[in-house]
MARDOZA-456611 format. One record per residue: residue in one letter; x, y, z of N, C-alpha, C, O in turn. Coordinates in steps of 0.1 Angstrom, whole numbers, plus 5000, padded with zeros to 4 digits. Each point is the difference from the previous one (the first is absolute). Example, Ala and Ser with C-alpha at 12.3 -4.5 7.8 and 13.67 -1.06 7.14 Angstrom:
<atoms>
a513249435078499150125000500950125000501050005007
s498650114986500950115000499250115008500550115001
</atoms>
This chain:
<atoms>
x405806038812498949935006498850095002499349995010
x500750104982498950075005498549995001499250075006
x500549824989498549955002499949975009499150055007
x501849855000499949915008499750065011499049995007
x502650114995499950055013498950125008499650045011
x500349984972498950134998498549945005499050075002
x501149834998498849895004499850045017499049975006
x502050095000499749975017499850155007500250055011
x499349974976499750175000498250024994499650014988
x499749985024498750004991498950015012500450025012
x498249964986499050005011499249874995499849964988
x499949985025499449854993498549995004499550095006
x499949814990498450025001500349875005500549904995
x498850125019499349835002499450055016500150115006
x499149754998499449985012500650005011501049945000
x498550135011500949935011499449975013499250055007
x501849814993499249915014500549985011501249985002
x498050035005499950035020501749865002500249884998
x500650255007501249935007500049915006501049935002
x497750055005499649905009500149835000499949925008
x500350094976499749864991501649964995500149924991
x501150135014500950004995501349995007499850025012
x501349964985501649985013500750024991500149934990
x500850195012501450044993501049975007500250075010
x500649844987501349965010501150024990499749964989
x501550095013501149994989500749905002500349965011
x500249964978501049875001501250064998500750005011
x500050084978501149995003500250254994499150074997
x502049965005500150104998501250034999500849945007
x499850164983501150064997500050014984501050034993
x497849945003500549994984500050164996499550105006
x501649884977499750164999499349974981500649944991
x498250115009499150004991499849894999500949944994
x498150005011500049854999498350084992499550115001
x500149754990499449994989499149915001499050005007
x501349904983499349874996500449855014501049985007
x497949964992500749935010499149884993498950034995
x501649805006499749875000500349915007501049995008
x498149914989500149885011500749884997499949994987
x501049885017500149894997499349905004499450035009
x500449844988499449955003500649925018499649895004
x501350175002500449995009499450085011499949975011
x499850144984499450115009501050114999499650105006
x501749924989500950115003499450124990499549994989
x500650095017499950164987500750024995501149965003
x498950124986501250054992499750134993499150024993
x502050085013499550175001500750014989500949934999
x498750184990500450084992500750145004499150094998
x502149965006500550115009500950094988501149994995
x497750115004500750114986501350024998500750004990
x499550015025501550095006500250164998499250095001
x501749914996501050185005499950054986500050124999
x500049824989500050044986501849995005500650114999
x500049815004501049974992500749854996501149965002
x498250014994499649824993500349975010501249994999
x498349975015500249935010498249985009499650015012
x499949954973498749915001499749865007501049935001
x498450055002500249825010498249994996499050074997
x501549785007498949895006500449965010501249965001
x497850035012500249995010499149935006498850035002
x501949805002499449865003499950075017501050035007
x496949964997499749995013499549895003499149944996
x501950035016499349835006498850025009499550105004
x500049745000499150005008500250055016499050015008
x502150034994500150075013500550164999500450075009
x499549964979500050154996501350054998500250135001
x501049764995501550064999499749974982499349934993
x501550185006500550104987501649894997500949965007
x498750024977500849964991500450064989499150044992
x502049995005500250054987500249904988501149944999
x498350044995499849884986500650094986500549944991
x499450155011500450024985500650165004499250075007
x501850004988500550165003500650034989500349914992
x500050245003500350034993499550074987500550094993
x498049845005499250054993500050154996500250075010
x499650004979500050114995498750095008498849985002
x501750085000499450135008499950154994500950024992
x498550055010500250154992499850135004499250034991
x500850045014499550105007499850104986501150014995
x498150064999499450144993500350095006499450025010
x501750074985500750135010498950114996499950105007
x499249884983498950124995499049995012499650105007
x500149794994498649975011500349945015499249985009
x502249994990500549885016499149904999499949935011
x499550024978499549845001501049914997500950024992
x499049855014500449915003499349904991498850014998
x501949904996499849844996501049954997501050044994
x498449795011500949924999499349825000499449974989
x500549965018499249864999498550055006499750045011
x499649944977498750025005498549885010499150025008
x501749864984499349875007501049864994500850004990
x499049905019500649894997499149904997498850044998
x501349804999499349944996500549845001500649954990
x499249965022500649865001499349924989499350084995
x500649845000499449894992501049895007500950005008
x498249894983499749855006501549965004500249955011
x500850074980501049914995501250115007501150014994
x498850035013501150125011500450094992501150045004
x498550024985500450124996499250115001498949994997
x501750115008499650125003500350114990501250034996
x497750035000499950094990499950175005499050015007
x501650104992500050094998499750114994500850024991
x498350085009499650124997500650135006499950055011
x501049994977500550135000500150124995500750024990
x498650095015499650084995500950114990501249954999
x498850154995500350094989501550045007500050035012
x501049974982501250124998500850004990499849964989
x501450085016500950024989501049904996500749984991
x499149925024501249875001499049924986498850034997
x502149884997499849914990499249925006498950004993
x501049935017499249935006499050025007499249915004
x500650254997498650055004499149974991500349974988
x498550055017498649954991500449894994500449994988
x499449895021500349874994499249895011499650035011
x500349834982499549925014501449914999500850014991
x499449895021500949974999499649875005499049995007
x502149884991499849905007501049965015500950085004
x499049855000501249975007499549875005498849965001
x502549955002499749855008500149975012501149975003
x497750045008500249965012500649855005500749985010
x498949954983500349875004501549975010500049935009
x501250154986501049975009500350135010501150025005
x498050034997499850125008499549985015498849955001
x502050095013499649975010500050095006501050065004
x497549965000499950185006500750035012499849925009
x500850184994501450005010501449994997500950075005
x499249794983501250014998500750054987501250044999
x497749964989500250024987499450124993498850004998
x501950094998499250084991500349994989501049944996
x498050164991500149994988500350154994499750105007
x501049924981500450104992499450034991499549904993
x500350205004499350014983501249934984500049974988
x500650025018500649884994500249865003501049924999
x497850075006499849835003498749994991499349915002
x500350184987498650004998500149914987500750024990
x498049805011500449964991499250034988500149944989
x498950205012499250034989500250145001500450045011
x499450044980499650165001499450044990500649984989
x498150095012499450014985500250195003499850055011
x500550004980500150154999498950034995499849984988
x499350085021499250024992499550194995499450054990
x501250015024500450114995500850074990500050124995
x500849755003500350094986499649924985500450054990
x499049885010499049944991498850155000499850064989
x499749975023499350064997500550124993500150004988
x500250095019500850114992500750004985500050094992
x500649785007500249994985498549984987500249984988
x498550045019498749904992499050165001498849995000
x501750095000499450125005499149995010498849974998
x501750075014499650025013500950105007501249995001
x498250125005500850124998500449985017500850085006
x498449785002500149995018499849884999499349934992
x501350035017500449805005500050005012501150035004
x498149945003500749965014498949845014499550005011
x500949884977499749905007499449985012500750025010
x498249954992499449985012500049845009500649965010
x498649994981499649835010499649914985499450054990
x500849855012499849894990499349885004500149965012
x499349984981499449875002500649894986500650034989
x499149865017500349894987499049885001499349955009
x500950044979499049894998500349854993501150004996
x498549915002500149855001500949984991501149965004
x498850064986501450044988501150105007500850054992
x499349965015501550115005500150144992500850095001
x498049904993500150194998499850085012499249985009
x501550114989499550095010499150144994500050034988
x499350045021499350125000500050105007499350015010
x501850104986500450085007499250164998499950054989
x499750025023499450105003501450134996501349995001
x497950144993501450064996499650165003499650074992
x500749965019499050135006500850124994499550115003
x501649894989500450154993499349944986499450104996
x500449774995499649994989498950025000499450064991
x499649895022498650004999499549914992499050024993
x502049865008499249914995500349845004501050015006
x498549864993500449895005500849944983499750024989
x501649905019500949974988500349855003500549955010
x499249994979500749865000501049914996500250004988
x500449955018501649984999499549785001499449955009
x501050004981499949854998500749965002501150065000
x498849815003501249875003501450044998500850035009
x499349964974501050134998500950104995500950014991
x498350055021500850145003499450094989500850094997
x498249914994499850114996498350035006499149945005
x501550244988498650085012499750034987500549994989
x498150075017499050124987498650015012499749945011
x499750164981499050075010499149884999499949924992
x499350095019498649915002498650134993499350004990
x500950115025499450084998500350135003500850005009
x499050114989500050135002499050095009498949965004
x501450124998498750075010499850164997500950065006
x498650004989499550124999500050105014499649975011
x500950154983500550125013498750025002499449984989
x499550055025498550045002500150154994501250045001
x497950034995499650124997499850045016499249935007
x501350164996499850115012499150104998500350114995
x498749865009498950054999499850095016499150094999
x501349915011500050045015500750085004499650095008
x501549924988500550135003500650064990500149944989
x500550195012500350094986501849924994500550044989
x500049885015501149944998500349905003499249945008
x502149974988500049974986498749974994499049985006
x501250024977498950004990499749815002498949954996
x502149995009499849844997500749965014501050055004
x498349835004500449935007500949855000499449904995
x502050095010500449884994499449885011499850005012
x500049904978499349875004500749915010499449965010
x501950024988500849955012499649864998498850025000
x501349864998499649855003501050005008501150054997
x498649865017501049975011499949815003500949914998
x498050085006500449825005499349904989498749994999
x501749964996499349854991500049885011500849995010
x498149914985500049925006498849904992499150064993
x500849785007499249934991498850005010499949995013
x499350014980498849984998498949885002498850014999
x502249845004500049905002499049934987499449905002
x500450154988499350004986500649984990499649974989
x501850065017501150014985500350154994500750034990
x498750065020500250144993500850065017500749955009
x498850204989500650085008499450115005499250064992
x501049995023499150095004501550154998501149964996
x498750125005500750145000499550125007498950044997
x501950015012499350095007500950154997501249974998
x498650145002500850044994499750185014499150035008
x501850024989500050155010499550134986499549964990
x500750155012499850094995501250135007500350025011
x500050044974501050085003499650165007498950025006
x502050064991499950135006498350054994499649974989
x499950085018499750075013499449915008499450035009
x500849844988499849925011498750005004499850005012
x499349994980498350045005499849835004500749914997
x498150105012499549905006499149894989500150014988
x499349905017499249964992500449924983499449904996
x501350154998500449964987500749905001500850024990
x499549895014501149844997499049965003499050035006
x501649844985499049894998500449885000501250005000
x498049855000501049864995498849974992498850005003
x502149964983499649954989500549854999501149965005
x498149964989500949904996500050014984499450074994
x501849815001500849994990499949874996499949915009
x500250054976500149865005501350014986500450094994
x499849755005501949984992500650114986501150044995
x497150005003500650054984499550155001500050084991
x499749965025500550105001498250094998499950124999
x499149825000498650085000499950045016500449915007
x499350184996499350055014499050065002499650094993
x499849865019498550025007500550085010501149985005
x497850145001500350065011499149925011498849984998
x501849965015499049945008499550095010498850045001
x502149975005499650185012500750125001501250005000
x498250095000500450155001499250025014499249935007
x501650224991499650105013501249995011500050065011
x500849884985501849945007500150125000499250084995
x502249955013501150125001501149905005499949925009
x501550124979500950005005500349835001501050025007
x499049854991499949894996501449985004500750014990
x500049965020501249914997500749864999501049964995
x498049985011500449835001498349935004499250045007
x500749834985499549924999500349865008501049945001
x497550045003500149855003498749944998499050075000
x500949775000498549934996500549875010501249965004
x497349975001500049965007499249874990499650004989
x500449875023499349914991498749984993499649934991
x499550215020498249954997500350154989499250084997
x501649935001499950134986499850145002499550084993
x501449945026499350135002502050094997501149955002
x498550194993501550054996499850125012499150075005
x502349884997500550115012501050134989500749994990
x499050125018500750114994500650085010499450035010
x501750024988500550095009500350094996500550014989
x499450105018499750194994501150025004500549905005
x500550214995501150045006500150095011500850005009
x497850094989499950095013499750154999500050054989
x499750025019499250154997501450075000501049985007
x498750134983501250135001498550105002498850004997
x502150115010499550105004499850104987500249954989
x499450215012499650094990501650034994500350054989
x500349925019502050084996500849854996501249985002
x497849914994500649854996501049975009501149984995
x498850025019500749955008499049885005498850015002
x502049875000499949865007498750055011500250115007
x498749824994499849975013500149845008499449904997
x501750125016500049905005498749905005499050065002
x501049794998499149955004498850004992499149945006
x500450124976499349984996500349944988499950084990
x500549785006499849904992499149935007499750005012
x499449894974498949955005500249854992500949994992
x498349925009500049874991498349974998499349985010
x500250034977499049984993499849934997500649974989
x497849925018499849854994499050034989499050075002
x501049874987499250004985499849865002500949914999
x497450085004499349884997499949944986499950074990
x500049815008499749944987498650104994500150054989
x498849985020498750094993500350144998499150074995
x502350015009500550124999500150065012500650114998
x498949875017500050115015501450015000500949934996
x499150195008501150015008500250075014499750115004
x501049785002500150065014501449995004500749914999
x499550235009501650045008500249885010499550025011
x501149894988500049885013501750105008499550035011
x501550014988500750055005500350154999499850054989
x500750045022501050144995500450055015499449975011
x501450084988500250085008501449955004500449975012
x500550044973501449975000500650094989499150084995
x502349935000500550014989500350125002500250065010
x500050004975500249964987500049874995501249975003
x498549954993500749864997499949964986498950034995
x501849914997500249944985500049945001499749974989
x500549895018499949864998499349925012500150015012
x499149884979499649955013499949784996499849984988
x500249935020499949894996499249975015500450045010
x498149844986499549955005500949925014501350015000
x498149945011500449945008499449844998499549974989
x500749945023499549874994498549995008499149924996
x500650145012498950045005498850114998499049964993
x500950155012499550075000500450175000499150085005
x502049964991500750104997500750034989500049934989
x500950215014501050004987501750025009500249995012
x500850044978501250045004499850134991499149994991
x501750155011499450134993501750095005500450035011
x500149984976500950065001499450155005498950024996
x501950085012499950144997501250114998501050035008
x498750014981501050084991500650095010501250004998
x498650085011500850085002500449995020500950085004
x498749855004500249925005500849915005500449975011
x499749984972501149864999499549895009500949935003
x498250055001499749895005499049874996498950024995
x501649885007499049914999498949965007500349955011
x498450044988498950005009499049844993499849964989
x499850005024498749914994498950065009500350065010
x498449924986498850075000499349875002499749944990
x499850015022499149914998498750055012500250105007
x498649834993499050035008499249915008500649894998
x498550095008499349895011499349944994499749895004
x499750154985499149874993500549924997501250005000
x498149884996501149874997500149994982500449894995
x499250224996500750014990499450144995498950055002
x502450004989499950114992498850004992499750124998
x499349794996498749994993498950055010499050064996
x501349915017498850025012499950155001498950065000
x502550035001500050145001499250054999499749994988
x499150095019498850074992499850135005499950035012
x500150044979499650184997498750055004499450034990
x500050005021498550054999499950054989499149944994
x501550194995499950054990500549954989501250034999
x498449914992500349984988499150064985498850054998
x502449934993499450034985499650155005498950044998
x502050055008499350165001500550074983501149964996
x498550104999500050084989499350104997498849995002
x501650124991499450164997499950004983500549944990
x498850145011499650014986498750145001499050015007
x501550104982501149994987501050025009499950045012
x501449924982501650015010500850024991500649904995
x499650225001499950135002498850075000499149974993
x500950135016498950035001499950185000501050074999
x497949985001500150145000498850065011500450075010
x498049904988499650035014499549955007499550065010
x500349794986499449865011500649904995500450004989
x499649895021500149884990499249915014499650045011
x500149824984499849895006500449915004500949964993
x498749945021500949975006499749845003498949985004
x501849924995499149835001500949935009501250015000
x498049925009501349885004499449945009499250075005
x500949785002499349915003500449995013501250045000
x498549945010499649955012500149875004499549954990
x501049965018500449865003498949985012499349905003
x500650235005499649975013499150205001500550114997
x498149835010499650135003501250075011500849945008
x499150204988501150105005499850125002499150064993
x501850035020499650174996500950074989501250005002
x498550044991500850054988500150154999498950065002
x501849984996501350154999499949984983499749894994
x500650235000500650064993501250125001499750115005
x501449884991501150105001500449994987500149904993
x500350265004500550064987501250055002499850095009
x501549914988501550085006500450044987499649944989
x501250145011501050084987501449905001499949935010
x500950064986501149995002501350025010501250004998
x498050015012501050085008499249945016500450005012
x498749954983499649985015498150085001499049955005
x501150184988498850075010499249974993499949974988
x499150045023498449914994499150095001499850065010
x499749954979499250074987498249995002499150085000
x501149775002498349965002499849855015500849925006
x498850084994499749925018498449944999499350104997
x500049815004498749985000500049845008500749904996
x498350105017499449895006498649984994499150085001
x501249794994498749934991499349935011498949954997
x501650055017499249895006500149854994500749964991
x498349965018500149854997499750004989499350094997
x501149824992499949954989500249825002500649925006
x498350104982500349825001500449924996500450064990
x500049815008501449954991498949994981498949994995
x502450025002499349964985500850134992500950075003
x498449924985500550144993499250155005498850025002
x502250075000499250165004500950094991500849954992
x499250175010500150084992499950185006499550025011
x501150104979499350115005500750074989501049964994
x498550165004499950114992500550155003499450075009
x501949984983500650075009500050124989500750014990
x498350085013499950134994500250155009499550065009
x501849944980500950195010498650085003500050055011
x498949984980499350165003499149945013500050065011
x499249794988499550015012500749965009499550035011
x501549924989501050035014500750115005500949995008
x498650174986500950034998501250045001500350095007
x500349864986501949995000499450094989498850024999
x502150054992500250074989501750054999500450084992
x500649865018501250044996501149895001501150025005
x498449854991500549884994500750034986499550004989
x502050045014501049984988499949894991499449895004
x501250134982500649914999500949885002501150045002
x498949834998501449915003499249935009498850025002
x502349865006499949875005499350015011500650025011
x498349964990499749915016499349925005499049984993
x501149925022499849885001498749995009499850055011
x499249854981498749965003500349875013500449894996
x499550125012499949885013499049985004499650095007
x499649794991498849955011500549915012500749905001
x498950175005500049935014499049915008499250075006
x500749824995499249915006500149925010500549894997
x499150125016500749965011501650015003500550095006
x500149814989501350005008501049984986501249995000
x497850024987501349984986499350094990498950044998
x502149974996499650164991500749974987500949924999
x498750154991500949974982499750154997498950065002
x502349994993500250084993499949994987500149894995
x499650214997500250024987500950144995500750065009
x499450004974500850125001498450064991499249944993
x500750185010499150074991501250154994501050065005
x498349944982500450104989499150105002498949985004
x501750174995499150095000500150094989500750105003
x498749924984500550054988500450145004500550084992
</atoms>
C-alpha cells in the first residue's frame, strides 16, 4: 500500500477558520485505523477499520446512539515489514438494494486489492456478522492490474453508475479503472508522474488519485494527493467523463483525500493534515474545503485529525474519521447550514509560487477588517509579521519583496502565508526556489 499510506505523510495547503464557527464532539471511539466511512439511508455509519495487518480488517456498523457493530471481520489486512505500513478496508459503500460494497487495499492475500460485495439484508447489527466468505461478488482487481502491466495496485474508492459499472480510483496504478456489469476491467484513464521541479529529489512526483465521485452530469469528479516529498499545493480535482477525456477543474489542493457534493453544486474536500519538517503527524490539523460552483474556496472546518474519511450529516455537519486516534468525530457548527459558513478571507493566493525574491499577494474581504500578515517556516518560526491596519471588504492585496524588507536570509523550501482578519484567517503554502 504504499501510495496510499504514503498519502498520510505530507504538508497540506488550505485556509483556516476561526474555531469559533465549529463543535467537535466524538461519537464513538476505539477503532484501529479506521478509514473510509458511509452513510445508510437510516442514519447508521459504516467505518472502514484497516486493522493490525493481520487480515482482521472490519466494517464497523455505528448506531444512532453511538454503539459499535461489527458487520463484516476478517477482511485482509497487511502490515509492510520494510516501512510498518498498514492496509486493509479502505472505504465501504451501502447502495439502494442492502448491499454493501467494499474497498480493499494492496497485499499479498489473494483477496487484497479487490472490492467486494456482501448482502446486508439478513444481517442484524448486534446479532449477525459477515466473513469474507460470505462475499457475493469480488472483483480482483489487483491482480488484473499487475498482470496488464502495472508495476503498483492498490485500490482506493469507487463510484457506479446507472448501468452498474463501476469506476474504480487506483492510487499504486495512478490511474481510474473500469470494471462493467460483467466483471471485466480495463483502464478508463491514466495519470502522469508531475516533474519535480522544487526540490533536488525525486526527478518525478507520483500522482496518487484517491476519492472518485459523480459529477451529477453523468461523469466524475477525482481528487487525487501527491507523492514523496509531499510538496504543498500540487493535487488537484479534475473531472472525467465515461470514455475517459479529462478537464482539470481546481488546482492549488494539497493532499486530496475524500470528496463530497452537495445539492446546490458546492464540493467539499478533505485534506488529511500538516506533517512537520521530520514528516511527523501534526495533531488537530486536518481541514474540510468548500469549492463553490464559481471556484472559491473556503476552510469551513479544522482543527481535528489526521483524518481520511468523512460523510456529510443530515443537517449541517460532517462525521470525520481520525486515523491515528481511532476515533469517530462529528463536526457541526451554529449556523443553520454548512452553505451560510463564512470566511472573512477568501480566494487568498500568491503568485509567482514558487518564488525567488518577491511575489504577490490577492484575496477578498467579506467585511471591513484589521489585517495581519504572517510568514512561518515549517516549524513554527516566523520569518515576516506585518499590520496592514483597517482594510476594507472587497478584493486587497500586497507585495512581498526580500531586499526592501530586508530579509536577505530566506532559505530555500516550504512556508506558510496566513492573513489574518478580525477573528478568521486562511492560510496558504509558499515555495521558496
Amino acid at each position: 500500500m504504499k501510495k496510499i499510506t504514503l498519502l498520510f505523510i505530507y504538508l497540506f495547503l488550505s485556509g483556516i477558520l476561526s474555531l469559533q464557527a465549529q463543535n467537535i464532539s466524538i461519537v464513538a471511539t476505539g477503532f484501529t485505523g479506521p478509514i473510509g466511512i458511509c452513510k445508510d439511508d437510516f442514519g447508521n455509519l459504516f467505518v472502514a477499520e484497516t486493522g493490525t495487518g493481520n487480515n482482521d480488517g472490519k466494517i464497523i456498523l455505528v448506531d444512532a446512539s453511538g454503539n459499535k457493530h461489527v458487520i463484516v471481520y476478517g477482511l485482509p489486512s497487511h502490515t509492510d515489514t520494510t516501512n510498518h505500513e498498514t492496509s486493509g478496508p479502505w472505504r465501504s459503500y451501502i447502495t439502494p438494494d442492502s448491499m454493501l460494497w467494499v474497498i480493499v487495499g494492496s497485499g499479498p492475500d489473494t483477496s487484497a486489492g479487490s472490492i467486494m460485495e456482501f448482502n446486508l439484508s439478513a444481517v442484524t447489527p448486534g446479532v449477525d456478522s459477515l466473513t469474507i466468505t460470505d462475499t457475493t461478488k469480488i472483483y480482483r482487481v489487483q491482480a488484473w492490474a499487475l498482470s496488464h502491466g502495472y508495476s503498483d495496485s492498490d485500490i482506493f474508492s469507487a463510484v457506479w453508475d446507472s448501468s452498474g459499472n463501476i469506476y474504480a480510483s487506483d492510487a499504486g496504478a495512478n490511474a481510474v479503472l473500469k470494471i462493467d456489469a460483467a466483471g471485466n476491467i480495463s483502464t478508463l484513464d491514466t495519470f502522469p508522474a508531475i516533474p519535480n521541479t522544487f526540490t533536488p529529489f525525486p526527478p518525478y512526483i507520483d500522482y496518487v488519485p484517491t476519492k472518485i465521485i459523480s459529477d451529477n452530469n453523468g461523469g466524475f469528479y477525482l481528487c487525487n494527493l501527491t507523492g514523496f516529498p509531499f510538496l504543498p499545493g500540487l493535487a488537484e480535482i479534475v473531472m472525467l467523463d465515461n470514455a475517459g477525456m479529462m478537464m482539470t477543474m481546481y488546482t492549488g489542493l494539497t493532499q486530496a483525500v475524500d470528496m463530497e457534493m452537495d445539492n446546490h453544486g458546492n464540493l467539499y474536500v478533505l485534506q488529511f493534515g500538516l506533517y512537520d519538517s521530520s514528516f511527523f503527524p501534526v495533531p488537530n490539523s486536518a481541514s474540510i474545503i468548500r469549492i463553490s460552483p464559481t471556484g472559491t474556496l473556503d476552510t469551513i472546518a479544522t482543527g481535528f485529525g489526521p483524518s481520511a474519511g468523512m460523510v456529510p450529516d443530515s443537517s449541517d455537519g460532517f462525521y470525520v474519521t481520525e486515523l491515528f486516534t481511532g476515533n469517530l468525530i462529528h463536526i457541526s457548527h451554529t449556523t443553520a447550514g454548512i452553505s451560510t459558513l463564512i470566511n472573512n478571507v477568501s480566494a487568498l493566493n500568491a503568485y509567482p509560487n514558487p518564488f525567488s525574491e518577491s511575489f504577490n499577494v490577492n484575496y477578498s474581504l467579506t467585511e471591513t477588517s484589521v489585517v495581519t500578515y504572517t510568514i512561518t517556516d515549517q516549524i513554527g518560526n516566523r520569518v515576516f509579521f506585518k499590520n496592514a491596519g483597517i482594510l476594507n471588504k472587497g478584493k486587497n492585496g500586497f507585495s512581498f519583496e526580500m531586499k526592501s524588507l530586508n530579509i536577505v536570509d530566506l532559505s530555500s523550501g516550504i512556508y506558510f502565508l496566513t492573513v489574518t482578519a478580525g477573528n478568521s484567517k486562511q492560510t496558504i503554502s509558499l515555495l521558496k526556489k
